[in-house]
Every structure is written in C-alpha cells, then in structure tokens.
ZALUMBA-883682 format. One record per atom (N, C-alpha, C, CB): residue in three letters; y, z, x. Coordinates in steps of 0.05 Angstrom, whole numbers, plus 5000, padded with zeros to 4 digits. Each point is the difference from the previous one (the first is absolute). Glycine has a CB too. Layout:
BEGIN
AlaYZX ...
***
This chain:
BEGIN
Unk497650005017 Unk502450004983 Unk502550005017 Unk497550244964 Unk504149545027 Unk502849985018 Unk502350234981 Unk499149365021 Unk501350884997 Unk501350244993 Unk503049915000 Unk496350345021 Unk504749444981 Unk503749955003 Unk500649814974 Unk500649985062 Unk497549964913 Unk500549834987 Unk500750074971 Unk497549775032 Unk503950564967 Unk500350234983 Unk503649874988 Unk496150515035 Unk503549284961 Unk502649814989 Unk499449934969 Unk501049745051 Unk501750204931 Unk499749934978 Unk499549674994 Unk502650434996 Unk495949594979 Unk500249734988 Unk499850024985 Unk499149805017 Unk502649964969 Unk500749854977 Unk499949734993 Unk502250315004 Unk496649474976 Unk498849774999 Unk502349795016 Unk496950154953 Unk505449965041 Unk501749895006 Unk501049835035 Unk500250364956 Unk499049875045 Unk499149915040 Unk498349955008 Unk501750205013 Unk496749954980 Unk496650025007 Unk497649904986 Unk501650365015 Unk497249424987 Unk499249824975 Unk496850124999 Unk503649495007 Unk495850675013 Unk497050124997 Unk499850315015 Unk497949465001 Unk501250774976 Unk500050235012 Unk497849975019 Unk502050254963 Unk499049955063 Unk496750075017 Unk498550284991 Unk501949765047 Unk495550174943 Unk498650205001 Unk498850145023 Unk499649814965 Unk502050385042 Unk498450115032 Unk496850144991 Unk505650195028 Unk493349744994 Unk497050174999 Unk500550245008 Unk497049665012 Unk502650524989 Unk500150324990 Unk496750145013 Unk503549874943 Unk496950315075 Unk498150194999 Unk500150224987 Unk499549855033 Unk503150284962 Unk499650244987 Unk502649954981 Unk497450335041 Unk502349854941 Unk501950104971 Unk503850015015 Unk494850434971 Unk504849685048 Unk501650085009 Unk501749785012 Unk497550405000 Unk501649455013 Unk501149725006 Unk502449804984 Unk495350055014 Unk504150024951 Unk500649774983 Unk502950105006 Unk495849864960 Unk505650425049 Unk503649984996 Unk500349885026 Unk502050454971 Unk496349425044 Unk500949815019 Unk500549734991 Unk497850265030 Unk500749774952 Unk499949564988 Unk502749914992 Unk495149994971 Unk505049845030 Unk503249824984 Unk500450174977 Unk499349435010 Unk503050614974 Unk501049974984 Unk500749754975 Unk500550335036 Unk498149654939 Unk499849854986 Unk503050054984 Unk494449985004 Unk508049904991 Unk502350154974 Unk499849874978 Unk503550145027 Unk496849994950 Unk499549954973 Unk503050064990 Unk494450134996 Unk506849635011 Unk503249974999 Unk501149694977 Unk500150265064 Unk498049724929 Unk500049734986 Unk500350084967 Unk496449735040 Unk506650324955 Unk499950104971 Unk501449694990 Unk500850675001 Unk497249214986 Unk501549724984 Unk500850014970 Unk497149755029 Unk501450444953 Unk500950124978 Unk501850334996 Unk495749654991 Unk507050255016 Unk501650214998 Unk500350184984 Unk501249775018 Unk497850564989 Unk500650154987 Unk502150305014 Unk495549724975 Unk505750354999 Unk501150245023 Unk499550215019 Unk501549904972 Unk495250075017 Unk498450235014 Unk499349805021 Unk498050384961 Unk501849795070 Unk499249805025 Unk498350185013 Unk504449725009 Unk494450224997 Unk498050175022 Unk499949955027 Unk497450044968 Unk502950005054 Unk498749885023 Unk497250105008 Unk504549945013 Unk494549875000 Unk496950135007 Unk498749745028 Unk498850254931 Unk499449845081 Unk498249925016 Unk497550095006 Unk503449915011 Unk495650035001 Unk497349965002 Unk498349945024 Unk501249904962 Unk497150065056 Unk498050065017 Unk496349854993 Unk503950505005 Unk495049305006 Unk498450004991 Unk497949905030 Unk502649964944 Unk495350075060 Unk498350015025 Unk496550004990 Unk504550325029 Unk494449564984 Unk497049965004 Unk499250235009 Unk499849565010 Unk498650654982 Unk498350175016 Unk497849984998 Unk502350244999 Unk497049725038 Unk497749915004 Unk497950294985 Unk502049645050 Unk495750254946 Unk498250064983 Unk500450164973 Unk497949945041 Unk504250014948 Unk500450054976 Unk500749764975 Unk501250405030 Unk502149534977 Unk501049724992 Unk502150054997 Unk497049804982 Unk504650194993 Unk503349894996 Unk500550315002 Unk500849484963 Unk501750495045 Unk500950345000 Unk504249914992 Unk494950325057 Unk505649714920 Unk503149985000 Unk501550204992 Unk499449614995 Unk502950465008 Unk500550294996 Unk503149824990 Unk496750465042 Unk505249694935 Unk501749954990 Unk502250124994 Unk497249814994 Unk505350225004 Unk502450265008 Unk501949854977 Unk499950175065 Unk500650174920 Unk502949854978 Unk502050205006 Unk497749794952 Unk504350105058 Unk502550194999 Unk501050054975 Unk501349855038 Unk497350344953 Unk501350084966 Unk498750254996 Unk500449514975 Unk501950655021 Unk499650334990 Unk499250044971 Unk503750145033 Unk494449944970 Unk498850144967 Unk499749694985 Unk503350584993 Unk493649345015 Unk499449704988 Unk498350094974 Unk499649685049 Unk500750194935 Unk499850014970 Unk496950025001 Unk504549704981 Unk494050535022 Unk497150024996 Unk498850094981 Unk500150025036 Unk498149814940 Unk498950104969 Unk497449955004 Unk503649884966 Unk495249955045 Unk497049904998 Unk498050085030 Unk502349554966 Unk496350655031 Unk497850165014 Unk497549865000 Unk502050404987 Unk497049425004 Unk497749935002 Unk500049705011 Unk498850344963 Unk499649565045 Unk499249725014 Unk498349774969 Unk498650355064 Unk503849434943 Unk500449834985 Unk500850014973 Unk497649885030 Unk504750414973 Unk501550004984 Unk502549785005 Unk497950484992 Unk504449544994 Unk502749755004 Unk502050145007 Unk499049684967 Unk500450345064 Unk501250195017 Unk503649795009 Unk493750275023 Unk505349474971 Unk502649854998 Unk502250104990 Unk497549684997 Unk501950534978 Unk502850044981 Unk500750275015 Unk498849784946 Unk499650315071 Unk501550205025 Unk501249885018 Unk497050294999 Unk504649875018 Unk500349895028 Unk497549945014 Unk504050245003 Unk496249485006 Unk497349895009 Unk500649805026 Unk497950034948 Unk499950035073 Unk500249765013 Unk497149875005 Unk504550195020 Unk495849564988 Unk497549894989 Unk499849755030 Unk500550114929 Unk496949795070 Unk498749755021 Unk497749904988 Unk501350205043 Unk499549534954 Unk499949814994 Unk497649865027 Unk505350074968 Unk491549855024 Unk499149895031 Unk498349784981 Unk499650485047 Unk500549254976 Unk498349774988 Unk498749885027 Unk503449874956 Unk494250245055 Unk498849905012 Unk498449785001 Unk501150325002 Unk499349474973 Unk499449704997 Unk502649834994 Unk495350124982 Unk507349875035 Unk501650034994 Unk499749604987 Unk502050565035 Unk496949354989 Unk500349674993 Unk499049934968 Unk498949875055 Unk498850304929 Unk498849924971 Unk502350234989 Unk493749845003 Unk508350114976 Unk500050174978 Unk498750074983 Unk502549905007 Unk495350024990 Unk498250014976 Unk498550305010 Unk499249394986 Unk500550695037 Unk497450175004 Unk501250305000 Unk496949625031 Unk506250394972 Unk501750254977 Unk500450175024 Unk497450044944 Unk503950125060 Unk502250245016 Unk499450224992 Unk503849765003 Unk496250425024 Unk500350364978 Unk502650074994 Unk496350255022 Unk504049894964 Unk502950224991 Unk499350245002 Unk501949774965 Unk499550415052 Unk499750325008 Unk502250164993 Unk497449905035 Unk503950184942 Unk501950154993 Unk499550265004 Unk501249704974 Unk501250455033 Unk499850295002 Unk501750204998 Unk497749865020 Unk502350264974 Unk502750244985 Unk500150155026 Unk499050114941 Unk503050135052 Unk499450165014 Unk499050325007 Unk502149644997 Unk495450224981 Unk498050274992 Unk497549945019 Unk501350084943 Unk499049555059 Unk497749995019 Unk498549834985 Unk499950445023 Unk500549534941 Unk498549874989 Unk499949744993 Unk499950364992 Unk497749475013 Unk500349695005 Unk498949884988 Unk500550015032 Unk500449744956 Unk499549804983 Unk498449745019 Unk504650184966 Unk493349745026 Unk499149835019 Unk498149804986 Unk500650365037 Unk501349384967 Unk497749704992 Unk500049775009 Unk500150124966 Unk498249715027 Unk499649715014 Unk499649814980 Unk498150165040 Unk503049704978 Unk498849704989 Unk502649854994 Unk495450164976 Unk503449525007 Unk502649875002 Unk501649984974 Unk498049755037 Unk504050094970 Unk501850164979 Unk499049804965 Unk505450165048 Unk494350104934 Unk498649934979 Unk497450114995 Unk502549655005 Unk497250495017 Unk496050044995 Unk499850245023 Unk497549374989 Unk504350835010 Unk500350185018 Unk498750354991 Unk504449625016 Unk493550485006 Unk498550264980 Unk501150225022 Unk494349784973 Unk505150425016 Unk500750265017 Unk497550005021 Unk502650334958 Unk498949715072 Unk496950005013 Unk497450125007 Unk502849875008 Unk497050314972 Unk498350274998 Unk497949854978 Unk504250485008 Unk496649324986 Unk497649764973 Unk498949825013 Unk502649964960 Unk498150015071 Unk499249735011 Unk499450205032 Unk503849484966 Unk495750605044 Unk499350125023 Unk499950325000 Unk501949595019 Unk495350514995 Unk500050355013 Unk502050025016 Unk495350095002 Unk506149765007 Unk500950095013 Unk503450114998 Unk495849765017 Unk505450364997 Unk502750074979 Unk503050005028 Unk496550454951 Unk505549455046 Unk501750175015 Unk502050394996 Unk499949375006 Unk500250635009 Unk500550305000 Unk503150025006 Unk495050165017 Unk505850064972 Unk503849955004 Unk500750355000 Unk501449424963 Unk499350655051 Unk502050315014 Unk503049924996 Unk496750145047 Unk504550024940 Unk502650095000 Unk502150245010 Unk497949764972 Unk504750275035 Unk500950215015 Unk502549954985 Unk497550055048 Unk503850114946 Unk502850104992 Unk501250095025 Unk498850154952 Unk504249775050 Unk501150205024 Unk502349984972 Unk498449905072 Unk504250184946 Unk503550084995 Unk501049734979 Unk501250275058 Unk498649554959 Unk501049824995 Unk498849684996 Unk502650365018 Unk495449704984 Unk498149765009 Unk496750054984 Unk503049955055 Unk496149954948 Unk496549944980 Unk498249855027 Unk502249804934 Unk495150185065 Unk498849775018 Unk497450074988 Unk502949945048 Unk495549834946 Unk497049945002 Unk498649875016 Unk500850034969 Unk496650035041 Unk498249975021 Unk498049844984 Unk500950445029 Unk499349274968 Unk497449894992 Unk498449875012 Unk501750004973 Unk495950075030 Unk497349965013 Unk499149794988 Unk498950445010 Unk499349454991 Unk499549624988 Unk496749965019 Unk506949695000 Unk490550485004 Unk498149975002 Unk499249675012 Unk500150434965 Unk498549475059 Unk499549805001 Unk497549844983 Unk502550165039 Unk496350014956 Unk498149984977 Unk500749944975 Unk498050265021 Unk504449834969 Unk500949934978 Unk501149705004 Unk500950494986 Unk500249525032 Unk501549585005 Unk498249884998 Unk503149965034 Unk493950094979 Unk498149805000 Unk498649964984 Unk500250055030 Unk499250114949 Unk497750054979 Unk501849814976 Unk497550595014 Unk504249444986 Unk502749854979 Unk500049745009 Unk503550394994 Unk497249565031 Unk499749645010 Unk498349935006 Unk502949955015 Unk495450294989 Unk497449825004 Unk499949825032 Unk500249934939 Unk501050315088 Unk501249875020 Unk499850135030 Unk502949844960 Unk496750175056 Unk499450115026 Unk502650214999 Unk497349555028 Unk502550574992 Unk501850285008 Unk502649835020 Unk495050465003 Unk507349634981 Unk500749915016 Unk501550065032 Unk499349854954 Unk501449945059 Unk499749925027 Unk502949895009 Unk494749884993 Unk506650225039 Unk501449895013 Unk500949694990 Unk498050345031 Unk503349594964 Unk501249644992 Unk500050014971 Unk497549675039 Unk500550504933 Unk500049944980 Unk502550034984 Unk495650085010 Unk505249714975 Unk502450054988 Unk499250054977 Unk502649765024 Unk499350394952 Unk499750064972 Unk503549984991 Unk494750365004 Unk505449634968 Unk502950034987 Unk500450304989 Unk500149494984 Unk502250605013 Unk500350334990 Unk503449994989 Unk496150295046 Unk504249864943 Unk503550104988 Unk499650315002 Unk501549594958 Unk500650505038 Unk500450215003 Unk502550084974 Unk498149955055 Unk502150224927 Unk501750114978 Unk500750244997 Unk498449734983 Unk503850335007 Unk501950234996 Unk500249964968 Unk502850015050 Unk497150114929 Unk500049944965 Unk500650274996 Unk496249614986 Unk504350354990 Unk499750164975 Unk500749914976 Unk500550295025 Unk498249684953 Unk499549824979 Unk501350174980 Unk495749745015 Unk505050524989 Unk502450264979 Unk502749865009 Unk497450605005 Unk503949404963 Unk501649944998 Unk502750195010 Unk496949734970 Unk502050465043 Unk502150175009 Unk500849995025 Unk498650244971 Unk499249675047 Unk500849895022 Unk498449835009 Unk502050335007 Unk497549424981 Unk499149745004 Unk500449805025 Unk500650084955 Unk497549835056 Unk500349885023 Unk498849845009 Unk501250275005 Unk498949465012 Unk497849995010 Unk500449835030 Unk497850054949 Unk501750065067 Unk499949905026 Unk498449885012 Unk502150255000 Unk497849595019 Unk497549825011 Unk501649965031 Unk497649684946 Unk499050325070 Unk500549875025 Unk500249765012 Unk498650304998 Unk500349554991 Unk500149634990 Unk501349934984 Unk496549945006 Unk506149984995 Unk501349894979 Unk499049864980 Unk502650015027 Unk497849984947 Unk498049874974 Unk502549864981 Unk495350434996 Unk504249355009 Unk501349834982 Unk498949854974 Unk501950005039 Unk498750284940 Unk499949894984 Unk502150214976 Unk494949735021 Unk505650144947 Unk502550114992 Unk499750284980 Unk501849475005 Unk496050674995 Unk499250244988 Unk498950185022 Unk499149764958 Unk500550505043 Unk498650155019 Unk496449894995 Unk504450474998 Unk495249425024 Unk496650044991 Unk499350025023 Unk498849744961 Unk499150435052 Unk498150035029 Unk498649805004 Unk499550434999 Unk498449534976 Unk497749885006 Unk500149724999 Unk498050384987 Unk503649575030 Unk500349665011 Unk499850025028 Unk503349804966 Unk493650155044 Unk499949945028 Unk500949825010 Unk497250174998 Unk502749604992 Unk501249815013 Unk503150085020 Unk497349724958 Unk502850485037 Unk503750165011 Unk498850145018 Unk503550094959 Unk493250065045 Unk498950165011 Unk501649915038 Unk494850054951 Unk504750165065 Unk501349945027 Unk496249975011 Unk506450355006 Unk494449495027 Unk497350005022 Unk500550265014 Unk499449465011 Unk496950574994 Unk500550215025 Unk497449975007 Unk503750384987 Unk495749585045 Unk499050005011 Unk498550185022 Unk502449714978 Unk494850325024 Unk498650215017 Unk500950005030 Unk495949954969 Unk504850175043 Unk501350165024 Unk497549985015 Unk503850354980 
***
C-alpha cells in the first residue's frame, strides 16, 4: 500500500477512484478521500460528507463514511427498514458495470447503524437477504458534531450475487456514493458523481463513478 495517496477525490478531476489493497482495518484512514459534494437538486438543508473505501485483503470491501451534521434525524432501528427518511448515507456498487441488466447493490444507513440493502436492476430489484446467505454488516459512531459508518461488504457476498471470482489488483467496478434524506424537514440529496438528470433519483447507474483495484 502506497501510504502518501491520503488526497481527495471528486469525479470532477479524478475520473476513476483507487481502491487501495489493505492489510489491516486500520489502514483504510490512509486511503483517498472520496467527497460527496455533488448537490444538483437544491435544497436548503446541505450536508457535507466523505468517505474512504479499500480492499481488505482476505476479507473484501471495507468503506467507511463521515456526515458533518449534529444530531442526524434517527427513527428506524432495524435493517431494511427506510432508513432514507432519516439522515442517511448510502453506496451504491455495480460490479458488472458494462451489462445494466445484471443490477447494482444499494447500502443505506442511518445513524443507528441500521441498513437497508438490495440488488438488482432497475425494475426487478429484492432486498439482499432473499437472494444470498450472505449479508453486509454496518457499525455506527456518533461524536459532537459529526456521524460515521463502517461498512463491511463480505467478498463472498460480491461473488455469490455475480456469480464472479474475488476480486483482484486491475479489476474495475462502478460505485456512487450519497448524502439524502427523503423528510421533508431536512431533505437532501447529495452525490459523489454528478447525475444528470431533472428530479432527485440515485438509482441511475449509468451516472454511477469507476474505481479501480489498487
């Protein structure tokens, strides 16, 4: 792992995130900085936020996520509840990025910890707990001023879903990254890949960003 590459990105400059390979947990506040600064549907409520994401070797995806926002709107405790209408931040991953047909996950998460999680493509999309044993796992921390979630993403789970080897140094996949809240009290929605289109909607990969294995 190259330890000096602890710099930000944004689609804007940087047309493909690097996924660094990772030996330990501890590593990922070394990785780039992902920013989720892309608010195209203006609202008054703004959030800033970033993000962190890295390969660990013999595990798999490891991304961790940060909202600068004091006292985030948390109602929903349980996993695959619609943690969206909380303060939520969410990733977006399509490891068949070239077929749209073979569908993307969605990983939303409050900041109770509790996560919403499904696949597939758009129109024909199930919670992933109906289509695989296997599950991702998500940790949450409150501080002062700030929120962050720790989501884990099992390599077993990528593969059993695509139906696809583990992946490897050079492999590329598509991903976004989001900042929301779907309450009308403080409504939002932010993205790391700019998305052009004229309503708030996430689930248009085609807007999805590259990122590539380290």
């Amino acid at each position: 792992m190259d330890h000096t590459t602890n710099i930000s990105f944004n689609t804007n400059t940087n047309p493909i995130y690097p996924v660094l390979t990772i030996e330990s947990l501890e590593q990922l506040n070394q990785c780039p900085k992902f920013l989720i600064d892309q608010y195209k549907w203006q609202k008054e409520y703004e959030v800033q936020a970033y993000g962190q994401m890295a390969l660990l070797k013999g595990y798999g995806l490891i991304i961790s996520m940060t909202a600068i926002e004091e006292n985030p709107l948390t109602t929903y405790t349980k996993d695959n509840d619609p943690v969206y209408k909380d303060s939520c931040m969410e990733a977006f991953l399509n490891f068949e990025p070239k077929d749209l047909r073979v569908g993307y996950f969605n990983f939303e998460m409050n900041s109770y910890g509790a996560i919403l999680s499904g696949f597939g493509p758009i129109g024909n999309r199930k919670r992933v707990h109906e289509i695989t044993q296997y599950a991702p796992i998500c940790t949450a921390k409150k501080e002062r001023d700030t929120w962050s979630i720790l989501l884990k993403v099992p390599m077993e789970l990528i593969c059993d879903v695509y139906k696809i080897q583990p992946l490897k140094p050079g492999d590329q996949f598509a991903c976004n990254f989001y900042k929301i809240s779907e309450n009308p009290s403080i409504e939002h929605y932010g993205s790391f890949a700019p998305i052009t289109y004229p309503k708030p909607n996430f689930h248009l990969p085609q807007f999805f960003a590259n990122a590539k294995i380290q």
